[in-house]
N, C-alpha and C positions, 0 to 999 in steps of 0.2 A: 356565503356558503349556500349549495344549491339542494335543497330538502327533494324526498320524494313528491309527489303531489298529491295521491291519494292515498297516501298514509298523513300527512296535514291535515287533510282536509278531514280525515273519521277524529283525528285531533280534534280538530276544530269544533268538530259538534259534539264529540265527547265532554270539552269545557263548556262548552253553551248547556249543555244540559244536565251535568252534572260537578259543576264548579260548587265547590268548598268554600268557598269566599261567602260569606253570610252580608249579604246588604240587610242591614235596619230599619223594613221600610218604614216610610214617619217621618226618620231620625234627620237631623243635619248632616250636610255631608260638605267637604271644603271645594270652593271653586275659586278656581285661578283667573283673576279680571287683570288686566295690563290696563297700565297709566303711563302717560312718554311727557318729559320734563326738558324744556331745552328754556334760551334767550329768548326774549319777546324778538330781539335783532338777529336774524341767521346770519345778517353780512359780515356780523360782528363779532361772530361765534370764537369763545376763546381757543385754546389749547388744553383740553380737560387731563388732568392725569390720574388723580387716584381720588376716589370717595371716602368717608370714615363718615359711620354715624353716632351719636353718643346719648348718653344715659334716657335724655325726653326723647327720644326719637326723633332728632331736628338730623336732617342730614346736608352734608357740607363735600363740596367738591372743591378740589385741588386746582389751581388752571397758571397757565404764565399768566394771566392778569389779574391773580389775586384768589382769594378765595371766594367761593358762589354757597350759598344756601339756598335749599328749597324751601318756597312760601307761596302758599295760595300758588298751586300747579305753575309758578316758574321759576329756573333758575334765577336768582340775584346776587348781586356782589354784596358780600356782606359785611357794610360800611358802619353795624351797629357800635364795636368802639372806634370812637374817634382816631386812639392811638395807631389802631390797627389798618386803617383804611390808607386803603393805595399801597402798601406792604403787601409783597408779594410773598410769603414760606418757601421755604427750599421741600417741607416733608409735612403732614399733619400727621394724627395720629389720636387715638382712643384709649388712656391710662387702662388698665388692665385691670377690672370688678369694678370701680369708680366709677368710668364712662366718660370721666373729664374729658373734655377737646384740649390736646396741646398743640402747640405750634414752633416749627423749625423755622430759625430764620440764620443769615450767614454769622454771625457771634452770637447767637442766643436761643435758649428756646424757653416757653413761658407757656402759664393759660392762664385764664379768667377765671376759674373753677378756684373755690378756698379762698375766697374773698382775694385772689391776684397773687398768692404769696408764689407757687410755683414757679422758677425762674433760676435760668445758669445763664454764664457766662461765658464764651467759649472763645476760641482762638478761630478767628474769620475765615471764613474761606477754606474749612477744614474738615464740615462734616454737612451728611446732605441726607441722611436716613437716620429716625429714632424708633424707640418703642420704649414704654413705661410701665412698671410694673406697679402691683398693687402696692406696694411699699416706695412707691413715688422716683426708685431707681429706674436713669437714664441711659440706653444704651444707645450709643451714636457709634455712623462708621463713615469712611467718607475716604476718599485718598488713600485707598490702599490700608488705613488702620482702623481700630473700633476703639473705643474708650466707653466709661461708665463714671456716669455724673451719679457719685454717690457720699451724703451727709453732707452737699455741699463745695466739693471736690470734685476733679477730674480726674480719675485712674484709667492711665493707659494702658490699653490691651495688647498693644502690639499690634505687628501687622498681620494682614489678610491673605493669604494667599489666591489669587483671581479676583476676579470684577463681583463686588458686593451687587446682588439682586434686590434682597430685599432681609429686613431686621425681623424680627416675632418677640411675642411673649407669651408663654404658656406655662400656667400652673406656678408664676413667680419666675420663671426659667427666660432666658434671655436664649435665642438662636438666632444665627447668622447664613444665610446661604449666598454662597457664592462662587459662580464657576460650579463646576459640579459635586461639591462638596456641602455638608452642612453642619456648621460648630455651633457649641455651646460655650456658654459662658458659667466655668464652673463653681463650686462652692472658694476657690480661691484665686478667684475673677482670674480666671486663666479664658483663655479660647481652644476647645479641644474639637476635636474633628470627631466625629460621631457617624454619618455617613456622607457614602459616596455612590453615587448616581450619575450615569454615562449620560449625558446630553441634559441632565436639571434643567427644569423651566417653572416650577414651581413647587411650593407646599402649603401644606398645613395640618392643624394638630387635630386629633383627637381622643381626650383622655388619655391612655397611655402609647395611643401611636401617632407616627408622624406618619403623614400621606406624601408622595412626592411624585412629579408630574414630569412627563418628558413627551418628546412629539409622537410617540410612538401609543403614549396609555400614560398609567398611571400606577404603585403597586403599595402596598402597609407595611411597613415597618414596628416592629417593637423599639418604645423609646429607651426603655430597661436595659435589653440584651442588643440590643440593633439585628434582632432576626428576621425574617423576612415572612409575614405573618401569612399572605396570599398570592397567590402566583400574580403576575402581570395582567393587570386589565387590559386590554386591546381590542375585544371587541365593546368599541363604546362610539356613541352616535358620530363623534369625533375624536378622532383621537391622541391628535396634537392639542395636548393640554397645554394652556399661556396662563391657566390662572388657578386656584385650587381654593375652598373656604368647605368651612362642617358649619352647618345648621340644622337644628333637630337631632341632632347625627347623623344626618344625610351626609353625602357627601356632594360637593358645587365644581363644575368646572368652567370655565371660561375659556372660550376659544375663537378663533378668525369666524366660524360660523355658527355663531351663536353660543349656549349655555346649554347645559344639562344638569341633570340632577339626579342622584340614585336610590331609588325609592328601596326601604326594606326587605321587599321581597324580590330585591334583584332587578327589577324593572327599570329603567329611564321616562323622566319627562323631558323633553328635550323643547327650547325652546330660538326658534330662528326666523328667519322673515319679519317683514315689516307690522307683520301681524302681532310681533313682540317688540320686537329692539326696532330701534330707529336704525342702527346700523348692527349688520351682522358680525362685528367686529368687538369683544369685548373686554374691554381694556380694566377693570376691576370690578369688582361686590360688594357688598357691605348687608346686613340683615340687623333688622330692627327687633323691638321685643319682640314681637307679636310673628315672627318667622318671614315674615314680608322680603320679599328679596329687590335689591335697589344695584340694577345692573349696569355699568359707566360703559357708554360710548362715543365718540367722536360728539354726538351731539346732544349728546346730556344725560341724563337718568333716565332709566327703564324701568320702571316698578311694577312689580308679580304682588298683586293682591291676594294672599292665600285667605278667603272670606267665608266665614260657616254660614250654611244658608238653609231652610227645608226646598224642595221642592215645589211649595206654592211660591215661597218669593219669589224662585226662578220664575213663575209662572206670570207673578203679578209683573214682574221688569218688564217680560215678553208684552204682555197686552199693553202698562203705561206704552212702549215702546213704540208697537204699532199703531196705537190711537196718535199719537203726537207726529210722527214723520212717515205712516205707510200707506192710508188711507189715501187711495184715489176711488172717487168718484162709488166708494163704496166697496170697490176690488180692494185686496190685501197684496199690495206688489211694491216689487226692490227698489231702493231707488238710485240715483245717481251719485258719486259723490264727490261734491265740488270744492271740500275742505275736510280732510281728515282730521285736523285737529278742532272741529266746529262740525257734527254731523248734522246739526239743525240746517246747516244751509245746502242738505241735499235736497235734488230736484224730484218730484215723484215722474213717474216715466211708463208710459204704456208697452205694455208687452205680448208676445204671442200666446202667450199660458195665460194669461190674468185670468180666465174662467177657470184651469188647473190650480193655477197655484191659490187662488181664494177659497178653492174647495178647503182647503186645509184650515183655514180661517175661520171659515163659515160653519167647518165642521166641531171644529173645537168649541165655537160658542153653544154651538147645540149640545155639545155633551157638555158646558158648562153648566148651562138652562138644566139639564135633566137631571144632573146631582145638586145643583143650589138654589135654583128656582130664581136665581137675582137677572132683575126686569131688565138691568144693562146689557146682560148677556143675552138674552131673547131681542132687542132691540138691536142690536150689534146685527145679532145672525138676519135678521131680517132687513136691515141697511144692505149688507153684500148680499140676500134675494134680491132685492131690489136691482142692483146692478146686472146678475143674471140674466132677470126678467127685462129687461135693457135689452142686450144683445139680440134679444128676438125684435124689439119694437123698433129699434133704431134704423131695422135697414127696409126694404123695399119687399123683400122674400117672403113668404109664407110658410111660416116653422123653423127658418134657416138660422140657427146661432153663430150673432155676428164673431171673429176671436175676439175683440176686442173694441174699442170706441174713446174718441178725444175730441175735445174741441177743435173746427178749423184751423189746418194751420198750425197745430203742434205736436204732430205724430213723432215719434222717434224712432218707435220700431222699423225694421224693414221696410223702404218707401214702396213696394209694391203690393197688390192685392188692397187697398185701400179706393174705399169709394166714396162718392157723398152719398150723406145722410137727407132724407128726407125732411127731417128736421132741420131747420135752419142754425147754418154756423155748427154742425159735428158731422166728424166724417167716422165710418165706420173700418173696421177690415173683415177683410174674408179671409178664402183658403183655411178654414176652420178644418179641425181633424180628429182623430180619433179619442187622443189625449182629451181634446178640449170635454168630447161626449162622457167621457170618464167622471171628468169634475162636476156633469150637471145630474149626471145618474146618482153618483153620491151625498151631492148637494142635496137634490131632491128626496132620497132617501130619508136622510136624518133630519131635513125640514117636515117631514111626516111622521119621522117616529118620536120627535122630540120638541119641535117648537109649533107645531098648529096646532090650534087648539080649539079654534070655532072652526064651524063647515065652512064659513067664508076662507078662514087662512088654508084649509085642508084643498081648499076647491082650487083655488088660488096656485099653490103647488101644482095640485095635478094639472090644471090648464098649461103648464110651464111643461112641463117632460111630454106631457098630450100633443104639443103643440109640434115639438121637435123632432118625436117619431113618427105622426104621420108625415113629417115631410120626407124622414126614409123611406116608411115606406110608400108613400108616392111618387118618388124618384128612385124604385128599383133598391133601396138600402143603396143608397149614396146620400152626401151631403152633396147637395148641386148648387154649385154658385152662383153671381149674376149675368156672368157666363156663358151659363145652361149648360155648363161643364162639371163633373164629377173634381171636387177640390183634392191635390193628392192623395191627401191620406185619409179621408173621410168616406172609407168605403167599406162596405159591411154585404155586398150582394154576394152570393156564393160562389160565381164563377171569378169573383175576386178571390175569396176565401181559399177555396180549393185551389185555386192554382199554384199556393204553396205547396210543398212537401210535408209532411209532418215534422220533420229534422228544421223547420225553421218557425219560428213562434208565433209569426204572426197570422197564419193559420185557428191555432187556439185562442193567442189572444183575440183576434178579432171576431172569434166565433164565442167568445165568454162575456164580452162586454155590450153584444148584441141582447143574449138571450139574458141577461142581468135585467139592461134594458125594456125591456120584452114583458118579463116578468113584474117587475114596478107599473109599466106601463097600463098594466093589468089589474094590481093591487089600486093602485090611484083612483085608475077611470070609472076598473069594472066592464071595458070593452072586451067581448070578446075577440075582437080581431085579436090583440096584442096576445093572447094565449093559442087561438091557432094559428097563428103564423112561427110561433115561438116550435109548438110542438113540429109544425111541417118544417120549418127548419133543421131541426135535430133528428128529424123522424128520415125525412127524404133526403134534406141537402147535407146529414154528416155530422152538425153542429153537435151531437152529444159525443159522437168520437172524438170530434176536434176537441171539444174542451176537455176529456179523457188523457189527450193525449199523456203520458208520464214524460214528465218534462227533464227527465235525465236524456232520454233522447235527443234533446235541443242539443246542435254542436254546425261546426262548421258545413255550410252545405255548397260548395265552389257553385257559380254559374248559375244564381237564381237572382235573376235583374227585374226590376218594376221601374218603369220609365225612366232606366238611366241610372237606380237606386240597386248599388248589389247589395241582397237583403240576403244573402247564404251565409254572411262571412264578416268579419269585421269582429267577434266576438258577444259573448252576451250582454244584450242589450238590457242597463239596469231600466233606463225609463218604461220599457216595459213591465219590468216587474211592479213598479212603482202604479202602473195604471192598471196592474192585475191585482195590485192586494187590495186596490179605494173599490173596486170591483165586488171583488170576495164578498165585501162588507152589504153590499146590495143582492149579490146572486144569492149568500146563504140567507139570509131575513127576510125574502120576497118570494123563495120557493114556490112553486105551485102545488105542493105536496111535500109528504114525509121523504116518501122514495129518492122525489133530487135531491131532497137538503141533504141526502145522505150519501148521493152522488157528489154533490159538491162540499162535504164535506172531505172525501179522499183528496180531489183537487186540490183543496187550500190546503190540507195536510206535505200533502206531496209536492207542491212549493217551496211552503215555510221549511220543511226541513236544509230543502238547498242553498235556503239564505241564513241558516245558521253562523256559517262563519264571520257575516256580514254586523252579526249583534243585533239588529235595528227593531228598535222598540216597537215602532208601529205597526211594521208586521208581524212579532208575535203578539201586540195589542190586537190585533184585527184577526187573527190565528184565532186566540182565545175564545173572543167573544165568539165566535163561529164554531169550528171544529172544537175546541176545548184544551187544543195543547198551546205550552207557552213557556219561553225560555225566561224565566225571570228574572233570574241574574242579570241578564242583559240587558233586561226591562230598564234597572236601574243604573247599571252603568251606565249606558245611552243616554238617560234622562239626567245623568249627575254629572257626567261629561261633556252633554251639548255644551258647544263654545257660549259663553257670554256676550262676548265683540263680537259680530255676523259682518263686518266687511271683507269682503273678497278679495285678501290678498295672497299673493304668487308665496306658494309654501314649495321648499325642496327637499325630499329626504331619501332620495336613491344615492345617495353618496355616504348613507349611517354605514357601521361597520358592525351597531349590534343588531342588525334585523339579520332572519336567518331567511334569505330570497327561494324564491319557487322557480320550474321549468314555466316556461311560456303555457301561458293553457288558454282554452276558451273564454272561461270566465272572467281572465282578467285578474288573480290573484297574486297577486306580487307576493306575498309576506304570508309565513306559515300563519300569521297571528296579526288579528286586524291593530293596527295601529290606535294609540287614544284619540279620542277629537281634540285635543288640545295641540295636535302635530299633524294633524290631517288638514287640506286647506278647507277653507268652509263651502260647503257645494250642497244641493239640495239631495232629496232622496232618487232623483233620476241620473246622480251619478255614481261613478264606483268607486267606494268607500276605500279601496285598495292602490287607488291610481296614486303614488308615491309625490311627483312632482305634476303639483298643477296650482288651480288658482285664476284670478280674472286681475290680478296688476292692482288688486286696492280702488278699483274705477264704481262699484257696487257694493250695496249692502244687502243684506236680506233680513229678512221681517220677525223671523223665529216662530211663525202657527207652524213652523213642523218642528218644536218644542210642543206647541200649545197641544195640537191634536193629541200625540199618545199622550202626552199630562190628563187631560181629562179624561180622555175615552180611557186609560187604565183607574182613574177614580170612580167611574162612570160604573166597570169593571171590578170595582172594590180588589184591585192589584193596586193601586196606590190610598193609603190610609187620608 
């Protein structure tokens, strides 16, 4: 369905800023962690068919070679009775309130439950599907008939009209569906037909209605009258239902691509990709006490951890995490991964950002430091300075911030722009850029309002950001490399600047991240240079229009090219945003006066408002703390929704049927309404949150400091309790 655009989008920030939805900050909130269960053997892999879990929460898979239970995170054959082992079931099954495990086999069905008594007898080769009631009544079907193993006895039902699907029990009640049909088994064990459903693929109960599923949707029935309680669900993430279960009173469907689920207020969590299911194929469900969902596929169990947590735990997972496998050389960066079922044996891996993407690391420790004062967290922040301060000393340049640096001989990033190191045995890279300057103005920032604490640590900083601007501006506001060349995007002089139009962003941006810089530069040193060059900037070459600009004007601009790069077009660029809000956080706190902070105060306003639909915590954390407005709501959805698992795997969801789609636009907004992160693939804050089908194939992980950052700078901010 194709929505207007901007009537969504005043949607959009009408819920952002006045959503009804009361987050409990403090409170626990549930987070959804996936667990994947298969053979220690793939080559060995059986033929799984149906799961059933029972009353301890041990759970058991069906297979042609026997029955498997999960133990200690694998499937096993479970050989625990003697008698039982190497016996293959025709059906299992979960007595009805009891939780007893029974067992179908070709003349008999039995369990272990009741000290063994449970057990019939049957005529071989005649029934292949049961279900048990609380009163220990069997209902079998098989061959076209149903029967009911009851006091002892076998009462035939008669026969079936069409191919039996599957048996149930609910509420003591015995139902049979089959073909498109579903009977009951009534108070004088008759089979009545109760409904009927064009194309049936599945059901299930709840309290007094039966649910039923066809390729089409799914619709509620009254068990009572057989009325028809809700019109036809169809628009649902998929809508060829193969499988149906109620937990919580939610309602579960199972399908060729994935699972979903229907949350209270009408919403879907919808869950597909390798990111959940080992296969997006799901062949049954099963749910434990505790709501836990246990999804069967081709190669074994899927488990949805629904787990109450505060937001510090999330916090503390995030840092165990990164201390244990993300730590290179002091940077906070992704790493490779060489065993998705073992992430311990990923590889750490240099990167082009590792100066960006540490900012977020190194910033989060500082606004650890400044609300708890714990010496790890000051330690921490000061390990990734340490690496920053690196990048200057490692190379040959004077002021030139290396991207990044590895020992001889095992770079991985990009093999170009990479030089030796002066330092024996590490090589460095260049072609440093705008982004990179972003991460060190920020870094530098919060290392001075929050972790220096003697003149040495204060001095220390400032010799770092000191060191880097004059080499702008002694090479003209460029980064110049070993080259003697301007590195692409590391360019800040004016007749770069202006040469955009205002209708393209990087104009302002690169006229906001300069005079940010400028401004620090100033606070730190004390130099006057850094304040009149700042002012001749904004004064003669523009710099306070450009960063004025109102950035509703940003849009498509045909035919504006930088060496080959067409920068008019392509849509809005989130990474810029991304290195305009770490920005924000230094232009408003370094001000050189009332008057700009009040200038740049409209600036960040009139940003954050456009990324309203986007949710993203950190930019109204960095909003707040500056201008003073803040979407809250979102604050904590964001922070309660970051994924768990951070591997990058390939998520698909332009093929749901309940999103309601947009016309093509600038921005890049697919969906009137941003999707949960639980369905969105995992991507940093330089991507768009809106892009439906993406992902990196499950080849990377990421680290989670862009959890950590707004976690503590909204504690920092007394927004989180």
């Amino acid at each position: 369905m194709v929505k207007n655009r901007v009537f969504h989008f005043l949607v959009s920030v009408a819920f952002a800023l006045c959503s009804t939805q009361m987050y409990a900050q403090g409170d626990s909130f549930i987070q959804t962690i996936s667990a994947k269960y298969s053979v220690q053997d793939k080559r060995l892999l059986p033929n799984f068919s149906k799961t059933v879990i029972d009353y301890d929460d041990q759970v058991f898979v069906l297979s042609d070679q026997g029955v498997y239970f999960l133990f200690e995170g694998q499937l096993i054959p479970d050989n625990r009775y003697s008698s039982l082992a190497g016996k293959t079931p025709l059906d299992l099954t979960i007595q009805e309130d009891t939780g007893y495990l029974y067992y179908l086999y070709e003349d008999r069905f039995l369990s272990n439950a009741r000290a063994g008594k449970p057990f019939g007898r049957l005529p071989e080769r005649t029934y292949s599907r049961f279900a048990v009631n609380a009163d220990g009544n069997v209902l079998l079907t098989g061959s076209g008939k149903a029967a009911l193993f009851q006091d002892g006895r076998l009462v035939e039902l008669g026969k079936v009209s069409g191919q039996v699907q599957e048996v149930y029990v609910h509420r003591g009640v015995f139902f049979v569906q089959a073909g498109d049909k579903v009977f009951r088994v009534n108070g004088n064990n008759q089979l009545e037909e109760i409904l009927a459903v064009k194309g049936l693929q599945a059901l299930a109960f709840r309290g007094a209605e039966v649910i039923a599923g066809t390729s089409t949707g799914y619709a509620v029935f009254s068990l009572s009258n057989r009325t028809q309680l809700v019109p036809w669900q169809e628009n649902l993430p998929v809508p060829d239902v193969k499988y149906l279960s109620v937990s919580s009173e939610m309602v579960w469907a199972g399908t060729d691509q994935g699972a979903f689920r229907r949350l209270p207020d009408g919403n879907f969590r919808y869950y597909a990709s390798k990111r959940w299911l080992m296969e997006d194929e799901v062949m049954d469900m099963a749910f434990d006490s505790k709501g836990d969902a246990y999804l069967l596929t081709k190669s074994g169990i899927n488990h949805l951890i629904f787990k109450e947590m505060t937001l510090a735990e999330k916090a503390d997972h995030f840092e165990s995490k990164i201390r244990q496998r993300h730590i290179r050389f002091g940077f906070s960066t992704e790493t490779r991964v060489k065993d998705p079922e073992n992430l311990g044996k990923s590889v750490l891996v240099d990167d082009d950002n590792d100066g960006l993407w540490t900012s977020f690391y190194l910033g989060s420790m500082a606004f650890k430091y400044a609300v708890t004062q714990d010496s790890k967290a000051q330690r921490y922040a000061w390990e990734s300075f340490e690496a920053f301060e690196r990048l200057l000393s490692i190379n040959q340049l004077q002021g030139f911030p290396s991207r990044t640096f590895e020992r001889a001989g095992f770079k991985v990033s990009g093999p170009t722009k990479w030089r030796e190191s002066p330092d024996e045995g590490w090589e460095w890279k260049g072609h440093t850029s705008s982004d990179e300057f972003v991460g060190y103005i920020f870094v530098a920032a919060v290392m001075d309002q929050f972790v220096a604490k003697t003149e040495t640590e204060r001095t220390r900083v400032a010799a770092f950001i000191d060191e880097i601007l004059m080499h702008m501006i002694d090479n003209n506001y460029y980064f110049v490399d070993i080259d003697g060349k301007p590195t692409l995007w590391g360019r800040w002089n004016p007749e770069y600047i202006n040469s955009y139009p205002e209708t393209v962003v990087d104009r302002k941006l690169g006229s906001t991240t300069l005079i940010a810089g400028l401004q620090l530069g100033y606070a730190l040193t004390g130099k006057e240079l850094y304040r009149t060059e700042a002012y001749r900037l904004m004064e003669e070459e523009g710099y306070l229009e450009n960063i004025n600009i109102d950035l509703s004007r940003i849009r498509s601009t045909p035919d504006v090219y930088f060496e080959g790069h067409n920068m008019g077009d392509g849509g809005w660029n989130h990474s810029d945003d991304e290195m305009a809000f770490l920005t924000y956080w230094v232009l408003y706190h370094y001000a050189f006066n009332e008057e700009l902070q009040k200038d740049w105060e409209w600036v960040i306003e009139n940003h954050w408002r456009i990324e309203l639909p986007e949710r993203n915590a950190l930019w109204s954390l960095i909003t707040y703390g500056t201008q003073g407005a803040i979407d809250r709501p979102s604050v904590f959805w964001h922070l309660e929704g970051f994924p768990w698992q951070l591997v990058r795997h390939q998520v698909k969801n332009s093929h749901r049927k309940d999103l309601n789609f947009l016309e093509e636009n600038f921005r890049g907004q697919t969906t009137d309404v941003l999707l949960h992160a639980d369905e969105r693939s995992i991507e940093r804050h330089n991507a768009n949150p809106f892009d439906l089908d993406s992902g990196r194939g499950g080849a990377t992980e990421l680290t989670g400091d862009e959890f950590l950052l707004p976690y503590w700078m909204g504690r920092y901010l007394d927004v989180i309790p």
